[in-house]
C-alpha positions as CSV (number, residue, x, y, z in Angstrom):
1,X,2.9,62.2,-56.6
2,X,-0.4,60.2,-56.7
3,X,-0.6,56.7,-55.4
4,X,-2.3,55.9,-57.9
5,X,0.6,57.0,-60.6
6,X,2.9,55.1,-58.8
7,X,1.7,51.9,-58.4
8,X,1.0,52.2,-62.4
9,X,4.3,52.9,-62.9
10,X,5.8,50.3,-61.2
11,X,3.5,47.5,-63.0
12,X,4.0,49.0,-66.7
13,X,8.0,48.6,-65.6
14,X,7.4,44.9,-64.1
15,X,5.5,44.5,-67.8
16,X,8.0,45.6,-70.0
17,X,10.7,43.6,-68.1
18,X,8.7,40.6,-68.3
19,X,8.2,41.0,-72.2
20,X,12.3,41.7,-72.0
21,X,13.1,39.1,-70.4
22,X,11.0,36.2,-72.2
23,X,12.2,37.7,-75.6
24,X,15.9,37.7,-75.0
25,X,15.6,33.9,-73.3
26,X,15.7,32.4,-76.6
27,X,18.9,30.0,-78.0
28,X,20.5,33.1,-80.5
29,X,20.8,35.4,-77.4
30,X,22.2,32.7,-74.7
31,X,24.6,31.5,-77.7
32,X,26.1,35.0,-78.6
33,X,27.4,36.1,-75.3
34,X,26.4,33.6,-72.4
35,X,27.8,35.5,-69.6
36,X,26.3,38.7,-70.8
37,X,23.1,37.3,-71.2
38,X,23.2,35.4,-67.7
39,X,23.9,38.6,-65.1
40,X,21.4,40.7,-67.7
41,X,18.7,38.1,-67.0
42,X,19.6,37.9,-63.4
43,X,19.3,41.7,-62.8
44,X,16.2,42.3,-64.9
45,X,14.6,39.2,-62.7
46,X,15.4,41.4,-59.7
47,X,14.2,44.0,-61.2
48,X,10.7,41.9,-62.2
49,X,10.5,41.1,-58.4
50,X,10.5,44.8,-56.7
51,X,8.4,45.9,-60.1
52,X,5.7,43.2,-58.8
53,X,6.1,44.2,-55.3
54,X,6.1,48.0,-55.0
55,X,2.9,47.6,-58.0
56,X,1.1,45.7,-55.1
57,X,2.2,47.5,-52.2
58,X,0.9,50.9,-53.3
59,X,-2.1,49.2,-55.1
60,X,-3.1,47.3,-52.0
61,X,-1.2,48.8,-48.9
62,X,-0.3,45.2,-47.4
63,X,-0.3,43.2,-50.5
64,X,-3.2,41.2,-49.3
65,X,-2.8,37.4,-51.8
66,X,-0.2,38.8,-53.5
67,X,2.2,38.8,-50.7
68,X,2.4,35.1,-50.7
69,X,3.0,34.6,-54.7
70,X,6.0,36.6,-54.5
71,X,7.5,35.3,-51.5
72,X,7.1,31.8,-53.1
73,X,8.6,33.5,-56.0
74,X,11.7,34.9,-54.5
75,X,12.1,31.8,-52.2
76,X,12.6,29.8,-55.5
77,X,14.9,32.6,-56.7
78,X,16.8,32.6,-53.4
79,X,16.9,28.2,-52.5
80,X,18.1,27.9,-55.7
81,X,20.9,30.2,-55.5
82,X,21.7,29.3,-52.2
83,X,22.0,25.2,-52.7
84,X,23.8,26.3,-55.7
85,X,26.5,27.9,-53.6
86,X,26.4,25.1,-50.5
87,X,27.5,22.5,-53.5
88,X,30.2,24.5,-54.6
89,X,31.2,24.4,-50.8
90,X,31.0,21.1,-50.1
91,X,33.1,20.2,-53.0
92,X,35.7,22.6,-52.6
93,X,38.3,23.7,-54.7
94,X,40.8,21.7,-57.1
95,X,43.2,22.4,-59.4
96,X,42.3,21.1,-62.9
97,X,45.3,20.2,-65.6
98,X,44.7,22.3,-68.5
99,X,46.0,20.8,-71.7
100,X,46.0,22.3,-75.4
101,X,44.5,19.4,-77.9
102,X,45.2,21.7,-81.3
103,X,42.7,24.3,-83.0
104,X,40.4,25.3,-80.3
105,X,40.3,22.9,-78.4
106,X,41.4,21.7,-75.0
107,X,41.6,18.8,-72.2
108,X,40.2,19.5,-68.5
109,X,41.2,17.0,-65.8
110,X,39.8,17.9,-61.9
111,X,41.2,14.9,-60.3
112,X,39.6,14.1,-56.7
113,X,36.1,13.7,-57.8
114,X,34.5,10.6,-56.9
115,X,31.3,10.4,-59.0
116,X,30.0,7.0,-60.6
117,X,29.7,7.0,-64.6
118,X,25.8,7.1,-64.8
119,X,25.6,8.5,-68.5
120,X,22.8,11.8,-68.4
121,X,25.0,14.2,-66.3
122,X,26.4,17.6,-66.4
123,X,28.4,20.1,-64.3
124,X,28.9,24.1,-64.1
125,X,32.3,25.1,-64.1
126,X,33.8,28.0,-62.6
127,X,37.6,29.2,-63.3
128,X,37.5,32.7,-61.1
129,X,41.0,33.3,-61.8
130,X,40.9,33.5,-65.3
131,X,38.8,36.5,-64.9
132,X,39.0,37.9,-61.5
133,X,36.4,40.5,-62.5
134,X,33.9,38.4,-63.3
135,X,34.7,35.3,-60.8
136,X,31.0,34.0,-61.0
137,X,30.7,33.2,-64.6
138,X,30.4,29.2,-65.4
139,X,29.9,27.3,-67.7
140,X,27.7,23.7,-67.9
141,X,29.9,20.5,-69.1
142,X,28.9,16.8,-70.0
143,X,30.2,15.0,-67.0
144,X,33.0,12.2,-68.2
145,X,34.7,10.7,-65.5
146,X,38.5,10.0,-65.9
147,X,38.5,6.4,-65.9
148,X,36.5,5.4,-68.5
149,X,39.2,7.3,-70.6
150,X,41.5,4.5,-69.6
151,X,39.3,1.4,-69.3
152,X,39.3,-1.4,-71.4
153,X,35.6,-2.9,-72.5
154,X,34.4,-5.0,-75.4
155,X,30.5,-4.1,-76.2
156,X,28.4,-4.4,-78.9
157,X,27.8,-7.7,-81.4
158,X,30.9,-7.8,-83.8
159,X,31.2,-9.4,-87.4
160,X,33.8,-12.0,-88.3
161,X,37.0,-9.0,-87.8
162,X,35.4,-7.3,-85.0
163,X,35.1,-4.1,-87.0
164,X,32.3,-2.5,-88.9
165,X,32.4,-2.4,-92.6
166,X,33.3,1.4,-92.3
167,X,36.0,0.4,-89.6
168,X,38.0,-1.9,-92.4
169,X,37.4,1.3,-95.0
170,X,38.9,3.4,-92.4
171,X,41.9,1.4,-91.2
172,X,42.6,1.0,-95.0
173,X,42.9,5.1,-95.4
174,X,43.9,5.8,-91.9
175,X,47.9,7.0,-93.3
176,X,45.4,9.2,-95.1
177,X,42.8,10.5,-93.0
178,X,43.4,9.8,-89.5
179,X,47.4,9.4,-89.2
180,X,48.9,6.6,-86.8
181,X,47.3,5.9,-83.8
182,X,49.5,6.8,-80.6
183,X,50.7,3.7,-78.8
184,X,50.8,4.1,-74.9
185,X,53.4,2.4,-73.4
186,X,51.6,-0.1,-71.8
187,X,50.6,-1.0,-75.6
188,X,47.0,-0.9,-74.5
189,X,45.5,2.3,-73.0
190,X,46.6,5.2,-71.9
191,X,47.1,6.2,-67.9
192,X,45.0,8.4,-66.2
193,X,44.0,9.0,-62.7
194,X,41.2,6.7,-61.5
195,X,39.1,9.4,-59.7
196,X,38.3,12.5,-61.7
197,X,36.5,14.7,-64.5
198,X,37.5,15.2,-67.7
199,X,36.1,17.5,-69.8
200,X,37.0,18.1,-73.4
201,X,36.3,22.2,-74.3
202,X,35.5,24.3,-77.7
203,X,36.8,27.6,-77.1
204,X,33.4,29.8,-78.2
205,X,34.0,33.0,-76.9
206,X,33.8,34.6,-73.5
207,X,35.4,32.4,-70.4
208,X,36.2,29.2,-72.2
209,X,38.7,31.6,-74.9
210,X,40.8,32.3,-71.8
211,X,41.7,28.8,-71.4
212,X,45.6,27.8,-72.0
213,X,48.0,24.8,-71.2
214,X,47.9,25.3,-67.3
215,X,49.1,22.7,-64.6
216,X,47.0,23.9,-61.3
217,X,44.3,25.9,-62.3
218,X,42.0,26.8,-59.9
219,X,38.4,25.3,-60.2
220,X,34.9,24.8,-58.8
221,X,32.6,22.1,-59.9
222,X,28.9,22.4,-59.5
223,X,26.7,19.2,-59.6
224,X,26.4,16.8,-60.6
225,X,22.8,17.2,-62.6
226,X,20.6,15.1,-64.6
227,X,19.9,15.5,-68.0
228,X,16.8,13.4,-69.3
229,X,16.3,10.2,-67.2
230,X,18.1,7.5,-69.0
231,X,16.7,4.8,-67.7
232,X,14.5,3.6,-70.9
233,X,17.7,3.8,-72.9
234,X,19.5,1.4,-70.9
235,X,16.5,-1.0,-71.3
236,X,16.3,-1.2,-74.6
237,X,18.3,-4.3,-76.7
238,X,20.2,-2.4,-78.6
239,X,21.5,1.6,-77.9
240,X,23.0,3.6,-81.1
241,X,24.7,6.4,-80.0
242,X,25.2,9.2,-83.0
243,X,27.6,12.3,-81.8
244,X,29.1,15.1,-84.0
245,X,32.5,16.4,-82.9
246,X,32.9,17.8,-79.1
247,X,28.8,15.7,-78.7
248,X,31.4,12.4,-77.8
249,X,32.0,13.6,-74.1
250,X,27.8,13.2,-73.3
251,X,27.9,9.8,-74.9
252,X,30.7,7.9,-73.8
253,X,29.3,6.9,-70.7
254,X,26.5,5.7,-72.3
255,X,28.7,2.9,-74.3
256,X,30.1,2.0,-70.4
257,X,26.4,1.6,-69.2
258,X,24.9,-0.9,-72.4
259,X,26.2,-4.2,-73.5
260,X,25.3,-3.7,-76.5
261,X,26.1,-0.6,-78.2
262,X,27.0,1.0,-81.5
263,X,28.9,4.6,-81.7
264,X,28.7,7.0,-84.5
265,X,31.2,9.9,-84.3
266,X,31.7,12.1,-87.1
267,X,34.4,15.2,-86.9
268,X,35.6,17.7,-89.0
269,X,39.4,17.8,-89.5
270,X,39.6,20.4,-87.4
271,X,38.4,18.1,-84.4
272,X,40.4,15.4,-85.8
273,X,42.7,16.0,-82.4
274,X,39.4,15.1,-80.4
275,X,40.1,11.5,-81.9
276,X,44.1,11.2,-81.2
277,X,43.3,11.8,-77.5
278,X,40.6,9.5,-77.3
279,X,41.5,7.1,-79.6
280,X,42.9,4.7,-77.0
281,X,39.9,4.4,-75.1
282,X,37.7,4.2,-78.1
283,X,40.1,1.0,-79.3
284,X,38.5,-2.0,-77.7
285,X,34.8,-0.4,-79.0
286,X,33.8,-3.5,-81.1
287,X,31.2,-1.7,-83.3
288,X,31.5,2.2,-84.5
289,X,31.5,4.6,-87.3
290,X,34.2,7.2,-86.9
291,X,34.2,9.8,-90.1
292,X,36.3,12.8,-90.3
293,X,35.9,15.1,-92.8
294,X,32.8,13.3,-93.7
295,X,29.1,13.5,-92.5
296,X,27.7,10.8,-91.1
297,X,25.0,9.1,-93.2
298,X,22.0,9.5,-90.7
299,X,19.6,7.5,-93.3
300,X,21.8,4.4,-93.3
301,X,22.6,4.4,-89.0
302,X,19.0,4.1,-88.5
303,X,18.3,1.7,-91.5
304,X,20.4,-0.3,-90.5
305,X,18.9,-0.6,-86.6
306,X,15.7,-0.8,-88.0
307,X,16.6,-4.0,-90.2
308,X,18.3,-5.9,-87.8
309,X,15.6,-7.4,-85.8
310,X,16.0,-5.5,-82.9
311,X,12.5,-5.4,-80.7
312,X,13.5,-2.1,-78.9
313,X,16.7,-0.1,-80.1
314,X,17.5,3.3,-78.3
315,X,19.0,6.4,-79.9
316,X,20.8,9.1,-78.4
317,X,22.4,11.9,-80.1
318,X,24.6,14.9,-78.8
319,X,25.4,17.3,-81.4
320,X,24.5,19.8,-82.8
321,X,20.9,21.3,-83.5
322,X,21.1,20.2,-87.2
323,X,22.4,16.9,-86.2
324,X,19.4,16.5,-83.5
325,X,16.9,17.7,-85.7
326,X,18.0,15.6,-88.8
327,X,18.5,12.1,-86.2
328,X,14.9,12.7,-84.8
329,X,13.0,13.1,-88.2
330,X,14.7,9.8,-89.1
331,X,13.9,8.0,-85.9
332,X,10.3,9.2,-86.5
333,X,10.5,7.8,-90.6
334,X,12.2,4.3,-89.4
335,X,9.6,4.0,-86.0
336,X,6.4,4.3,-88.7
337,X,7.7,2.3,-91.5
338,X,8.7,-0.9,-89.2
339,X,8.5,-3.1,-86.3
340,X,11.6,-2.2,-84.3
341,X,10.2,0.2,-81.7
342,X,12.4,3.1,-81.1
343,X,13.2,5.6,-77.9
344,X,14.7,8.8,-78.4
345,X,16.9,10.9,-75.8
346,X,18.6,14.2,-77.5
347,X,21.4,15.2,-75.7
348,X,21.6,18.6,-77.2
349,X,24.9,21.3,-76.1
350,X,22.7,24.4,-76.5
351,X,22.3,26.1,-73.5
């Protein structure tokens, strides 16, 4: 075959896998099977490498330039992989409690993990025995550590009751819509280990639907990793943290980190068991607005920031993409139409 031919055919493949590749990397494909999509984009990138390589090899004999771009190519490739592996050694196995919430979803709890509570973190998972077959699929997680599911803390300015108006309307309906509040029996907050991760899970196909009520399941925890520095947040006067259902777990260090903070959680009943587990810890949270079954009025949250003579107020919203984009607009409406001066972090769970 002519040198020529080959080193065309090798670039025309390298092409069309690029064009594959950057087409399939959008949000729809990573949503509808992420461990598909994952070892399909990992092959296909090897496949881009040696497409690349072989295309200048037989082009220019010994690569000349080109040599170096893909080594620093495939050294990228190849660090990353490999730190990713020597952090997953040095942490070491644990066995994580697996506990069934209702509906779909479930409690984690990796206990032996000694990380601080810096809000802004997550973690890849990896359960290999729930799939022997495919042992390297993960998955990312907000990082929550254990204790702050069992710490007391008073933040936030409160009115006259130490509840927000929606609070009182709540606590009048709660027989209705919310059902009585578990009492721990310390009467204050529940127990839970001191040094840990919890993570609170939405089975959505693949790995995660293979979770069940399981006392020592086998785990790996990758990280932890930064999100978007939250650092201008936490300087701000006042932080408003707005979460829709499972969002809560990437916000609730936040409300540790502030003195000053409001929370806005709203659920669907289906989630409502999301709020009898963390109810307790939620308890001594002086200002929020907890709705389920109802949407949380967006408008209103940031109204009311806006009007309340705050010089600097920070949002920060994990939900989902509706909820992001809908919380941003507003932020953008309220930061032209008055003097409070606004910052923005959007702590998204697409992947």
């Amino acid at each position: 075959m002519d040198a020529s031919m080959v080193y065309w055919k090798w670039g025309i493949a390298a092409t069309v896998v690029t064009v594959i590749l950057a087409f399939f990397s959008g949000l729809p494909f990573r949503k509808s099977s992420y461990e598909v999509w994952l070892l399909v984009h990992i092959l296909l990138s090897i496949v881009l490498i040696l497409g690349c390589w072989y295309h200048a090899y037989t082009l220019y004999q010994f690569l000349g330039g080109v040599f170096y771009f893909l080594c620093a190519a495939s050294a990228v490739w190849f660090l990353d992989r490999v730190g990713r592996i020597a952090r997953l050694v040095g942490m070491g196995p644990r066995r994580a409690k697996v506990t069934g919430l209702g509906g779909d979803y479930v409690r984690i709890d990796i206990p032996a993990v000694r990380w601080g509570a810096d809000p802004g973190k997550h973690v890849y998972i990896y359960f290999p025995t729930l799939r022997p077959m495919r042992f390297w699929e993960n998955h990312p997680f907000s990082v929550l550590p254990t204790h702050l599911l069992g710490q007391k803390y008073l933040v936030g300015p409160t009115n006259s009751t130490g509840i927000s108006q929606h609070d009182r309307e709540e606590k009048q309906d709660r027989s209705r819509s919310v059902g009585p509040a578990r009492q721990p029996p310390d009467g204050g907050m529940q127990q839970h280990p001191g040094a840990g991760l919890t993570l609170y899970v939405r089975k959505a196909g693949g790995m995660t639907n293979h979770l069940e009520a399981n006392s020592s399941l086998l785990t790996f925890v990758e990280g932890p990793y930064m999100n978007n520095s939250s650092t201008a947040i936490l300087r701000c006067d006042r932080v408003l943290l707005v979460c829709g259902g499972i969002g809560i777990t990437g916000l609730l260090p936040f409300a540790h980190a502030h003195w000053n903070v409001k929370l806005a959680w709203g659920l669907k009943e289906s989630a409502k068991c999301l709020y009898d587990d963390m109810e307790p810890s939620l308890h001594s949270l002086t200002d929020k607005d907890i709705r389920i079954g109802h949407r949380l009025d967006i408008d209103k949250l940031i109204a009311d920031e806006a009007g309340s003579g705050w010089e600097r107020v920070g949002v920060v919203v994990c939900g989902p993409a509706a909820m992001c984009d809908e919380v941003r607009a507003t932020v953008i409406r309220a930061a032209k139409s008055s003097n409070t001066e606004f910052e923005l972090e959007i702590e998204a769970y697409s992947w």
